[in-house]
C-alpha distance (Angstrom), angle and dihedral (degrees) to the residues before:
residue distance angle dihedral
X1 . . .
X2 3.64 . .
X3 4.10 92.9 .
X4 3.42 84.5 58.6
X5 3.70 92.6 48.3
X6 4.06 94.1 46.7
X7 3.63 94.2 50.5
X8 4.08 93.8 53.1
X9 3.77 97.1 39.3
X10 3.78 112.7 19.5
X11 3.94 141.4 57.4
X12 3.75 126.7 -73.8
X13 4.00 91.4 -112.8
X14 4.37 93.7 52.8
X15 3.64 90.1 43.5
X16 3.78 87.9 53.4
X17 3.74 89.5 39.4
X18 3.56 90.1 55.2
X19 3.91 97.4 55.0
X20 3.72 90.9 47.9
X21 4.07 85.2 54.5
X22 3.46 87.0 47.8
X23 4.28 99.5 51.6
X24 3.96 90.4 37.6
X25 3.53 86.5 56.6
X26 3.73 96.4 52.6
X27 3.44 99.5 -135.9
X28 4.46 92.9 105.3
X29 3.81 116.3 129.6
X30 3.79 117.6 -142.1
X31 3.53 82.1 -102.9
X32 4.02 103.8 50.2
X33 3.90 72.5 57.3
X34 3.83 101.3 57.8
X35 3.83 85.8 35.5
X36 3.51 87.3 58.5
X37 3.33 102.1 48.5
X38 3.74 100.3 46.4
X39 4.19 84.5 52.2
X40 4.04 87.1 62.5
X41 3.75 92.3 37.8
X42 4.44 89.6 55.9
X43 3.65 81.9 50.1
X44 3.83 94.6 52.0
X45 3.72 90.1 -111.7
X46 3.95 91.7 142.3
X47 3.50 105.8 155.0
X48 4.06 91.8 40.3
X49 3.49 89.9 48.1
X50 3.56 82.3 59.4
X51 3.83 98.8 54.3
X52 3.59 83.1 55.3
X53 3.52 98.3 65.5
X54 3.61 89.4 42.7
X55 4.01 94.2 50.4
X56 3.90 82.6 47.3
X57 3.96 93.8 51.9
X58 3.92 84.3 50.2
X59 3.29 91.6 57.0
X60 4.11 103.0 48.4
X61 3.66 138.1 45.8
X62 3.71 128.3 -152.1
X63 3.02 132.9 -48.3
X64 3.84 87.3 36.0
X65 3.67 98.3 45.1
X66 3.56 93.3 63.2
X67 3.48 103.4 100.6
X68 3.73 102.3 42.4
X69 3.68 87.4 51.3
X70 3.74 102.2 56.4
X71 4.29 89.8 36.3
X72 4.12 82.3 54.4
X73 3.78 92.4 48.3
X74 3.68 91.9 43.4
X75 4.02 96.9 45.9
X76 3.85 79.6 47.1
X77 3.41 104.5 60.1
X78 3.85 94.9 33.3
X79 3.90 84.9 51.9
X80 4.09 97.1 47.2
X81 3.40 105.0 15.8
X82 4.53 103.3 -174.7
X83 4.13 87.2 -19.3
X84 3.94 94.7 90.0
X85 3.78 92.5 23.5
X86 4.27 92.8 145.6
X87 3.39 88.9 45.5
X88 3.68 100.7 50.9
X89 3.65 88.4 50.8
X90 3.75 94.3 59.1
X91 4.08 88.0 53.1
X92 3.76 92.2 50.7
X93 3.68 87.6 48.5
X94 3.64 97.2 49.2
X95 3.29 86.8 45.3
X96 3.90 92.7 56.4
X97 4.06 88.1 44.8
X98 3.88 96.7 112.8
X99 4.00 101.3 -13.7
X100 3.59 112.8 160.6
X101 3.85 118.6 -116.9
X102 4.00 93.1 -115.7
X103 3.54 83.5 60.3
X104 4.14 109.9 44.2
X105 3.79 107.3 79.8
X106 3.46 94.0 73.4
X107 3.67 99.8 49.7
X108 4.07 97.5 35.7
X109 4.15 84.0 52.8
X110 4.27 90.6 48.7
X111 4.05 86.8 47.2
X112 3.76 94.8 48.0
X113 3.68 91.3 46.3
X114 4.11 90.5 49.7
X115 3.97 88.8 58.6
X116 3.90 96.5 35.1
X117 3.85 86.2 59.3
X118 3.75 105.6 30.1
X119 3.71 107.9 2.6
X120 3.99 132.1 56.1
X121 3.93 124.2 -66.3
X122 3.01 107.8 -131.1
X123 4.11 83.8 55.4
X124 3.62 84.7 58.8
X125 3.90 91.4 57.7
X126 3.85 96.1 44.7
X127 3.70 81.5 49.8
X128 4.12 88.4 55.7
X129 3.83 88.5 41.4
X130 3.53 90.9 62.8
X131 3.65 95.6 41.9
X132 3.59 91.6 59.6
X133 3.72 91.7 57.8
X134 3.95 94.4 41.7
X135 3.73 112.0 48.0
X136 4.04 120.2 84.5
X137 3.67 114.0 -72.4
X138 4.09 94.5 -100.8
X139 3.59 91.2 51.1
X140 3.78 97.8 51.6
X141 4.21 95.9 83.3
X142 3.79 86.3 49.4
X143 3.76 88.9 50.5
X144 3.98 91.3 48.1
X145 4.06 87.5 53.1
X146 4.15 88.9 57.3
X147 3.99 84.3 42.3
X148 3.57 94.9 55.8
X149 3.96 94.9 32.0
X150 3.75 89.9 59.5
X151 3.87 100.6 37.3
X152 3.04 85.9 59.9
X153 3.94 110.3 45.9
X154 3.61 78.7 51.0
X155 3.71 111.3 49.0
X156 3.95 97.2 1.8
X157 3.81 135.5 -113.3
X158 3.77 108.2 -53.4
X159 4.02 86.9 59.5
X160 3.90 89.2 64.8
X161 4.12 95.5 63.0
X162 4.01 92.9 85.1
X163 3.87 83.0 44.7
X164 3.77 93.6 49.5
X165 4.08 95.2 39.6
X166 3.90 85.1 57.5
X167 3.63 102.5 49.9
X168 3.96 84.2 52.5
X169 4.02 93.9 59.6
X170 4.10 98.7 44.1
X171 3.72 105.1 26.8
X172 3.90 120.4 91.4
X173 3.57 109.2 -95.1
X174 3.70 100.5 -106.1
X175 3.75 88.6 59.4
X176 3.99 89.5 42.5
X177 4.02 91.2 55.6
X178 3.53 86.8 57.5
X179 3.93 100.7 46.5
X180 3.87 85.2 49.2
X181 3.49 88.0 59.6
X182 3.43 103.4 49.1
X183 3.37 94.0 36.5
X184 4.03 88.6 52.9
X185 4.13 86.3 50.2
X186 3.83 92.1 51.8
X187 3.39 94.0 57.5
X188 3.59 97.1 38.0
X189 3.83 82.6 61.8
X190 3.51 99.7 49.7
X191 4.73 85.7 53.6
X192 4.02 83.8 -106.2
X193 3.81 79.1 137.9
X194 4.15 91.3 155.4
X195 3.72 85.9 44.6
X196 3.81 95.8 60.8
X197 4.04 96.2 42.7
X198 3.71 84.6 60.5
X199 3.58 101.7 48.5
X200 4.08 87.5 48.5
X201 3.49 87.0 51.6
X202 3.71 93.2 42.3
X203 4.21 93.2 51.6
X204 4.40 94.9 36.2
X205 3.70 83.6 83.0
X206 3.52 88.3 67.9
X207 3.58 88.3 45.3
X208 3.78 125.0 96.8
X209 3.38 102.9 -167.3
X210 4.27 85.9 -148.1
X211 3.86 91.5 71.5
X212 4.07 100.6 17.7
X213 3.60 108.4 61.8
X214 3.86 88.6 130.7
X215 4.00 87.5 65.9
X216 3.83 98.6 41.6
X217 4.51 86.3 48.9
X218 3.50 89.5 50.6
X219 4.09 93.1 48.8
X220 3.70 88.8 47.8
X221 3.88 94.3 48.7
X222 3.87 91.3 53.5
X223 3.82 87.0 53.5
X224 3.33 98.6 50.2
X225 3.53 87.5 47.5
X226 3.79 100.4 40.6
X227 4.00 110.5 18.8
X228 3.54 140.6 36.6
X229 3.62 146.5 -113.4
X230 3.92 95.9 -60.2
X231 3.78 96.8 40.0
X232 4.09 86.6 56.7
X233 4.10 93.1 42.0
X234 4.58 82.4 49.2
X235 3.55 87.1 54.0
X236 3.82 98.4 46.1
X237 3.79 87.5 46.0
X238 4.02 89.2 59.9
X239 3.49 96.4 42.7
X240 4.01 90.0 53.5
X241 4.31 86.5 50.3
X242 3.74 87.0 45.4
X243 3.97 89.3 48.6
X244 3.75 87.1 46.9
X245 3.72 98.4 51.9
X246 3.61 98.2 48.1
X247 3.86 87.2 46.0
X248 3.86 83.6 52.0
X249 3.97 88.4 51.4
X250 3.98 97.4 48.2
X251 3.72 85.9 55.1
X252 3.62 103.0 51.0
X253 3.96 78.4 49.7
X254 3.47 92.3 59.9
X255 3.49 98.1 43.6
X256 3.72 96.0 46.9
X257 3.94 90.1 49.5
X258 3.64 83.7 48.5
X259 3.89 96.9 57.5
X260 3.81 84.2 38.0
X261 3.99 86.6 62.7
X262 3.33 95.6 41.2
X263 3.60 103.7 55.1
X264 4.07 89.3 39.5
X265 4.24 82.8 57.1
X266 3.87 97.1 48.5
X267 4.13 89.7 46.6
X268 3.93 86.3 54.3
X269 3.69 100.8 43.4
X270 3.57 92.7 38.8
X271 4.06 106.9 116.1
X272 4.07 117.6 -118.9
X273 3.47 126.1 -127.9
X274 3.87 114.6 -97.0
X275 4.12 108.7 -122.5
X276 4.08 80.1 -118.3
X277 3.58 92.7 65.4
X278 3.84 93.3 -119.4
């Protein structure tokens, strides 16, 4: 294209002239933007290389503004590092401001990293907070291992238990089960014995012991290991109530699909009216 053209055969200032042609026109792919930018940043052209990004972002909305957003960002931070810390926040913010799920990991991950290295950390973890709320709901357990990873490499293990307690409540309960049972085995580790018996208590009710024998073994291992004789016959008594309930619940299921069927059969056999009345 003719960009492409400039830059090989013509001056730095028609090249640039060119690109601005090109965005006042309208007719700029998220691309011609990053191209542009990166042509201003070889010539040392930082802070214009900037505005290009930013005339680019003006220009698109999600999903298309994707890329020049998190190439900005990057650039950014690999340009300033801590020097423009307040203004690098705004940009990641902005750049949050109506971000589509699909698109948030990547973003929430370069802001925490921004205030892990040059900010505050306990910016960092608000920043992971959010992220665990604002990613797509498949990516939200993998975003509540980096939480807890980080929180605590940064202010040790014991910090993690609020982070831990609130991936059980909101994530799916496959993902739950397993939090519980980390969660159980970090405190276990650190003598919380009590501690761990209540989060496996806590987590069997999500627990049908049918399809979760993994769970209920691991339970029973820590009480052989850590309790006694009535601690093991407590935690066979709740895993014969959980048993019963989600027996209790695969009944009602097949008695409300029953009824279902049945009342779906009488519609269909039931006989029309003739036009004649009869």
């Amino acid at each position: 294209m003719l960009a492409d053209l400039e830059e090989s055969l013509g001056t730095f200032q028609s090249t640039k002239a060119v690109y601005d042609r090109i965005i006042d026109l309208r007719i700029a792919t998220p691309q011609i933007i990053i191209n542009y930018a990166m042509f201003l940043e070889e010539h040392n052209y930082f802070e214009e290389s900037f505005k290009a990004y930013e005339r680019g972002i003006a220009l698109f909305k999600w999903p298309n503004v994707y890329d020049i957003w998190n190439t900005y960002l990057t650039k950014f931070i690999d340009r300033y590092g801590g020097k423009k810390l307040e203004r690098a926040r705004d940009l990641f913010e902005q750049a949050l401001d109506g971000c589509p799920a699909k698109f948030a990991k990547t973003i929430y991950l370069l802001y925490a990293k921004l205030e892990e290295e040059y900010g505050l950390a306990r910016h960092a973890m608000a920043v992971y907070e959010r992220a665990t709320q604002a990613v797509e709901t498949e990516e939200r357990h993998h975003m509540f291992n980096i939480y807890i990873k980080r929180a605590a490499e940064i202010y040790g293990v014991t910090y993690t238990r609020a982070i831990y307690q609130k991936a059980i409540e909101v994530l799916p309960d496959e993902h739950a089960r397993d939090m519980g049972l980390r969660f159980a085995d970090m405190e276990s580790k650190l003598g919380e014995i009590d501690r761990a018996r209540a989060i496996y208590s806590y987590c069997s009710q999500i627990c049908d012991p049918r399809v979760t024998a993994n769970f209920w073994q691991t339970w029973k291992e820590f009480e052989i290991r850590h309790g006694n004789e009535d601690t093991i016959r407590e935690m066979l008594r709740i895993k014969r109530s959980v048993q019963a309930t989600y027996n209790t619940q695969s009944q009602l299921y097949v008695l409300t699909d029953a009824e279902s069927n049945y009342k779906l059969h009488r519609h269909c056999v039931r006989p029309c009216s003739r036009p004649d009345g009869h």
